[in-house]
N, C-alpha and C positions, 0 to 999 in steps of 0.2 A: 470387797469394798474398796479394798485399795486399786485395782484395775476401772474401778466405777468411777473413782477423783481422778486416776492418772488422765484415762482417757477424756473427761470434762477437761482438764487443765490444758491439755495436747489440741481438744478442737476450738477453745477460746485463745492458744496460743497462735494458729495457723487458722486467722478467719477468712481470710479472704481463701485460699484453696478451700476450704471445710464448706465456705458458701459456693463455688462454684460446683462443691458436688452438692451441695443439699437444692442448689437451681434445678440441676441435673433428674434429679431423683424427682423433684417436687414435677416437671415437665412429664417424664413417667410417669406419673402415680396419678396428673390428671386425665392422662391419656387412656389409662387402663381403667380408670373411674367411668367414664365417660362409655369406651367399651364394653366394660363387663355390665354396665345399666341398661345399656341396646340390648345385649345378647340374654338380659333375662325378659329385658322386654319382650324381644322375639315369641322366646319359649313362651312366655304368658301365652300371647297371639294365638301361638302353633297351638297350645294345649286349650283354648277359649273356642277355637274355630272346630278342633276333633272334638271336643264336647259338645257343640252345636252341631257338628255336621253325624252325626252316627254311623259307624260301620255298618251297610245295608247290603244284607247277599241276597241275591235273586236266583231261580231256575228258569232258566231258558233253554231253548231248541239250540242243541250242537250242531251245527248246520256242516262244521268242518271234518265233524266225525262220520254223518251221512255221507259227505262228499268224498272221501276217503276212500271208503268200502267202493264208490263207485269209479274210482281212477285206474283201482286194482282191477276190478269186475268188467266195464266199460259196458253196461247191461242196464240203459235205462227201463224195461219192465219192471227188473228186481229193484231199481232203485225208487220209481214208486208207487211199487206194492209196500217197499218198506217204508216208505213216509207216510202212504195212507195208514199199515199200520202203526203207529207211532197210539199209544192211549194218551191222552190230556191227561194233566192231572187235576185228581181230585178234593177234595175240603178235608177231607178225610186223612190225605198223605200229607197236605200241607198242615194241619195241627201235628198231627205226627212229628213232622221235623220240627214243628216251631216246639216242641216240648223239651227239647234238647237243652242240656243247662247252658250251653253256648247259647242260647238266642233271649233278651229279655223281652220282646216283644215281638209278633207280625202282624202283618194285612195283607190285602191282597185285592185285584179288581179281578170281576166276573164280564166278560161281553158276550155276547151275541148279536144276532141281526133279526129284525122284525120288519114287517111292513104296516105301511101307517091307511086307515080307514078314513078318507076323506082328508088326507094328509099328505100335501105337495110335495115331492122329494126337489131339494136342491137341484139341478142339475146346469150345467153350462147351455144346453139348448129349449131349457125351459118346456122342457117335454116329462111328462108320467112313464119313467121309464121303469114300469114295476117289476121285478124280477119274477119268472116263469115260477108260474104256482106248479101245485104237485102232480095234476092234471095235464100240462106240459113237461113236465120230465120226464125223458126217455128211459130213465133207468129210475123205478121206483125204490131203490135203494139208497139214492144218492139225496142226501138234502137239497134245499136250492136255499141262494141266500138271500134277504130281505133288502128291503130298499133303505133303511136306518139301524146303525150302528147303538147299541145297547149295551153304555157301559154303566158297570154298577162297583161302586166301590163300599170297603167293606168299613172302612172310618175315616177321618178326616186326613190322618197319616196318607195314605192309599193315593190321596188327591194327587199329582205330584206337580200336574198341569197349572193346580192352579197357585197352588207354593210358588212356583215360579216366576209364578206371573205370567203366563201362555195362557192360559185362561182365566178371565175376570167377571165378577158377576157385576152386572148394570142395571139390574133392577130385580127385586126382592131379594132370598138366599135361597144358600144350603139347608135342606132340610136336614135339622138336629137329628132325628130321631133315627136315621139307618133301617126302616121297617116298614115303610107303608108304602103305598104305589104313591108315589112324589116322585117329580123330574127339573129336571133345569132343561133348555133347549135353546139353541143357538139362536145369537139375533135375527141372524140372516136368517134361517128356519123361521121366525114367529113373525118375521114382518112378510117372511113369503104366505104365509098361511095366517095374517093377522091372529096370532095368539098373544092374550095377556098371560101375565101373575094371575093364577087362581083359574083357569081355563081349562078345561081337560080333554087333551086329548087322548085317541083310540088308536093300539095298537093290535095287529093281528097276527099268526104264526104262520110264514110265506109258505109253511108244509101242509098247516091243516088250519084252514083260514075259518074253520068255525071257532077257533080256539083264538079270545077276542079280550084284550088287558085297556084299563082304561088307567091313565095317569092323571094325576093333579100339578099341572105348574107351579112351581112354586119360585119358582126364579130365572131369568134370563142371563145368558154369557156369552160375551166377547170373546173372539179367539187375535191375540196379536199375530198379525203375520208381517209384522218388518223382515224377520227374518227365511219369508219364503221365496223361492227361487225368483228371481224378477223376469227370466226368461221365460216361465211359466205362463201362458196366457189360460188362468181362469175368472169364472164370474165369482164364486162363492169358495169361502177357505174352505181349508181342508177337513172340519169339523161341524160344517153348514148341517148333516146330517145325523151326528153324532148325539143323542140324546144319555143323558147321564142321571142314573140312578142307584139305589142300594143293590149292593150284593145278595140283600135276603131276599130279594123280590125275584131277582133271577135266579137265585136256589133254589127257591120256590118252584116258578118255570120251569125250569129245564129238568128238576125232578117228575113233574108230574107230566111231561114229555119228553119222551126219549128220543125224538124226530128232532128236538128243536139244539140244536148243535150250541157248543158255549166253549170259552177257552176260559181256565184260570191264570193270573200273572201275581206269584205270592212275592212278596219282599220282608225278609227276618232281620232283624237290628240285631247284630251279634253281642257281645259284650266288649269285644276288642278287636285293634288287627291280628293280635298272637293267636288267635283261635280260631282264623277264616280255614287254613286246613285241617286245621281238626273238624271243624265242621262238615267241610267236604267229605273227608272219609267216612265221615258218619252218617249221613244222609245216602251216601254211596253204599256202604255196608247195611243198610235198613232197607232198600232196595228199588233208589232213584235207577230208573232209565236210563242204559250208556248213553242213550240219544237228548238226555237233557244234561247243561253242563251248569255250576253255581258259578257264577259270576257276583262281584264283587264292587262297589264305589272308592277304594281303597285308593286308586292310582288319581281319582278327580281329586277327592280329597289332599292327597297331597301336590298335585298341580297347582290346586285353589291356591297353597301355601309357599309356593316356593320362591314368591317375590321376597315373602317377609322369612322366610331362611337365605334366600341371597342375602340380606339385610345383617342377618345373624353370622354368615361367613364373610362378611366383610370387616362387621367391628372385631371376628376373633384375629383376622388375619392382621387387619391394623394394630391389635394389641401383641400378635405375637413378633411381628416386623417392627413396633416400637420397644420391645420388650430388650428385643436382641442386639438393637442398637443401641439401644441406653448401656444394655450389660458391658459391650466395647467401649462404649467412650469412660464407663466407669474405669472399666479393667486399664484403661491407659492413665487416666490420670492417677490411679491408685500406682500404676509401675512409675510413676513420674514422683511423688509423693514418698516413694520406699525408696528412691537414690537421695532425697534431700536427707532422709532421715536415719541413712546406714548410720551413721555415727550415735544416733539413740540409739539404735539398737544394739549396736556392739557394746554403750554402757551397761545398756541394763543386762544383756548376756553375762558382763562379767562382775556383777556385781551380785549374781548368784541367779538371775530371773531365769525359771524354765523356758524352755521355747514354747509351750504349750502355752504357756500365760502371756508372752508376748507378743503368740498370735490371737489370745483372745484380746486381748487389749485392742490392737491393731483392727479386729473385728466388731469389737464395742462401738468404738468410736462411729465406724458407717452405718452401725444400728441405731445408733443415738442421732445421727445425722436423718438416717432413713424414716425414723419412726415421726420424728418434728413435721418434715418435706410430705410424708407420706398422710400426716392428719391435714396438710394444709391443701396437699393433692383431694381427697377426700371430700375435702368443705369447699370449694373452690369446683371440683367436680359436680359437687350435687346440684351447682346451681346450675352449670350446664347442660349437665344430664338432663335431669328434668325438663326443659323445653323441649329438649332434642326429642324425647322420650314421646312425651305429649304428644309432639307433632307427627312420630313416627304411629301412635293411636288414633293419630285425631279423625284421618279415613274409615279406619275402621267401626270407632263409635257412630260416626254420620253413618255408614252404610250398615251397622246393624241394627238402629233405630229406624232408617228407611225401609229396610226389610222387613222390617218388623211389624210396621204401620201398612205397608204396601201386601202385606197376606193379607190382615185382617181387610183390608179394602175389595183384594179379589175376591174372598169368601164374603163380603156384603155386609163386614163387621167393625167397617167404620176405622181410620186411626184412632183406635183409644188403646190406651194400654189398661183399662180399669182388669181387674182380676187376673193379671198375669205378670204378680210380682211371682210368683214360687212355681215351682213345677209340679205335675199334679200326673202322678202316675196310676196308667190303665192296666189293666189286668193283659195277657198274652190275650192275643185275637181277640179283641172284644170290639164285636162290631157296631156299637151304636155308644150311650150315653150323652149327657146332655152338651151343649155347643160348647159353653163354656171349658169344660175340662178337656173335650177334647182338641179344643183351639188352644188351649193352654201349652198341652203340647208339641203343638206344632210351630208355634213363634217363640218358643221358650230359647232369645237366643243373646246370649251375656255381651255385653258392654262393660268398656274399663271408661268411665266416664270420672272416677279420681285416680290419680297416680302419684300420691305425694310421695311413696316408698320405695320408688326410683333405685335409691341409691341404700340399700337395707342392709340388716346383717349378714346375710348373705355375700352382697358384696363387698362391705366393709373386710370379713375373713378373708374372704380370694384378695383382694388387695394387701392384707398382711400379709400371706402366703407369699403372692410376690414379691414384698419388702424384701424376707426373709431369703428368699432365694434371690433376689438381685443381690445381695448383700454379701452371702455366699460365694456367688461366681463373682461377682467383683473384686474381695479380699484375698480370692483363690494363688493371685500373686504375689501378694507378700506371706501367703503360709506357706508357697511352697519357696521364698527368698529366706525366708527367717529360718527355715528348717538347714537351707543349705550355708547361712554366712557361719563367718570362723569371728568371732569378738578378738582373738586377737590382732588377725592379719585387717578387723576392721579400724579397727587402733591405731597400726601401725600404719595404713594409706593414709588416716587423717594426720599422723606425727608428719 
């Protein structure tokens, strides 16, 4: 108690020095308020956007591993006999891997190619250029390919084209259901061949063309090509041919013909990024193909983010470069401070005071200094912060309600947000269920649209923290003066 008045008495004795460090400190404390509010901001960011964005491992063709064997070998025959044999994989392996406790969900798309029964193909010279039926192939072992691309996806996950906005639907939808012969087809495709919504076209199998599928339109799409080559001279995008349907319809298919060739592309939502190699060896050890490698979203993921962690290593780097300069200017005035005041000190040395009590004393007083500067830092910070903070959200909320609004529009589901307050989770591979749920998951993607909590207990602590260690390093020289003066010989300079 007594070190409690002394040190009161000592900073109401010496106000003007006692304010120029409590200026001192209160300049710190708004600095590192203001930074440490960014840098949880940040983290929020980082951790809202890996929540939104899910860890998605894929298998695909090692194309570096085939090329390998051949740089050694220099033996294009063996190189492809061994990519013809290469097996696809099947529905069968990909459940298999998706069962893994690393994985909480997959999907995957199914293509093929077919050719179309009174059905125009796209082409740049406006020609039926049907690919050579089976009757025309020289080697009756070898499939031939159709003149339209058949892809089938297994849920709305699966989509990825149109998540992104590369493919948009412009009139009717996505058929909910994942199960019945229903397709979408390209504009350009249905204005070539005047197809509506609700129209059904005939497809046939380029192998064995008595083998004849009929689909129901149910919706038209758009393919953006701003971003295709501009040197490219074509008439029709790259997807003019591309008909898009369920997975089960071409399970279907291509089980109950063996001629009719199909690729699968599965993609697994892991749990996290710490378990993408343990995944790999397990799917490796279960007995993936050397020739297919698991590839990963990991590195986009954090590209996406590394404006807003530059952001993050900017406020630590300003807090750690103001931190350290406060700590000097403190440490000098405190050494300016302990020459005015040898002569208290050498009193109270000989008036029996331990040295240990009159460095704590000496230590009080900058914690009583610090603790006043550091609430005014605090309150003085939050209202900073907080705009800073906002502002450094405020891209973010616009473009995650644009995002948000901008799927449901590709998939033909309107900006609304009705039914997509919660997230509404699918069983592993579940290829259909109704629109809702499983649009639910696919735009389920968070917004920090309040941020009054900026400045929290979180950071309140870390700000005491540094109090406490400015406080520290600053006093650190008059504990190690007080340790070394003699109270007599301090006496005796002053006599």
């Amino acid at each position: 108690m007594y070190i409690l008045k002394n040190a009161f008495k000592s900073i109401t004795r010496n106000k003007s020095r006692n304010i120029l460090i409590g200026i001192v400190i209160l300049v710190i404390s708004i600095t590192c308020t203001v930074s440490l509010a960014i840098s949880n901001s940040a983290d929020k960011l980082i951790e809202s956007y890996k929540d939104a964005n899910l860890i998605e491992a894929s298998i695909s063709f090692n194309r570096e591993n085939m090329m390998g064997g051949f740089r050694e070998n220099k033996d294009k025959d063996e190189l492809v006999e061994n990519f013809n044999g290469i097996e696809p994989l099947t529905v069968e392996e990909i459940e298999k891997y998706g069962d893994s406790s690393y994985v909480t969900n997959y999907y995957y798309t199914v293509s093929t190619s077919l050719n179309g029964e009174d059905l125009e193909k796209a082409s740049s010279d406006m020609e039926l250029e049907r690919a050579p039926s089976r009757e025309d192939s020289e080697d009756d072992n070898k499939p031939v390919t159709g003149d339209f691309t058949i892809t089938g996806y297994s849920t709305y996950n699966a989509m990825s084209d149109f998540i992104s906005g590369n493919y948009k639907i412009t009139e009717g939808e996505v058929d909910s259901e994942f199960s019945g012969y229903n397709c979408i087809i390209n504009e350009e495709l249905a204005t070539l061949n005047d197809i509506s919504v609700g129209d059904t076209i005939t497809l046939v199998n380029p192998n064995d063309e008595s083998e004849i599928y009929e689909f129901t339109v149910t919706g038209i799409y758009t393919e953006d090509t701003s971003d295709e080559d501009s040197n490219e001279m074509s008439l029709f995008s790259n997807s003019a041919n591309t008909i898009i349907t369920n997975s089960s319809v071409l399970l279907d298919m291509t089980t109950d013909n063996e001629d009719l060739t199909y690729n699968i592309n599965p993609t697994f939502i892991l749990t996290g990024e710490d378990v993408i190699e343990d995944f790999t060896e397990e799917v490796e050890s279960i007995g993936l193909d050397e020739n297919y490698q698991v590839t990963t979203n990991l590195d986009q993921i954090e590209n996406s983010t590394s404006s807003i962690s530059n952001v993050k290593t900017f406020a630590t780097t300003f807090l750690i470069i103001t931190f350290i300069i406060g700590a000097i200017i403190l440490f000098v005035i405190n050494q300016i401070n302990l020459r005015e005041r040898r002569y208290e000190i050498g009193v109270l040395r000989t008036i029996g005071m331990k040295k240990t009590k009159v460095c704590l004393q000496f230590m009080t007083e900058t914690l009583m200094i610090a603790i006043i500067s550091l609430a005014l830092g605090a309150l003085i910070g939050s209202f900073i912060s907080t705009p800073v903070a906002n502002k450094l959200l405020e891209n973010e909320i616009e473009s995650s309600t644009n995002t948000r609004n901008e799927i449901r529009e590709n998939f033909g589901g309107g900006p609304s947000d009705e039914n997509n307050s919660g997230e509404v989770e699918a069983p592993k591979g579940d290829r259909g269920g109704d629109f809702t749920n499983n649009f639910s998951n696919v735009v389920n993607i968070e917004a920090f649209g309040d941020f009054e909590a900026t400045v929290s207990i979180k950071v309140l602590l870390e700000l005491l923290g540094l109090g406490i260690l400015l406080t520290i390093i600053s006093s650190s020289s008059a504990l190690i003066a007080i340790n070394r003066f003699s109270p007599l010989t301090i006496l005796k300079e002053r006599s």
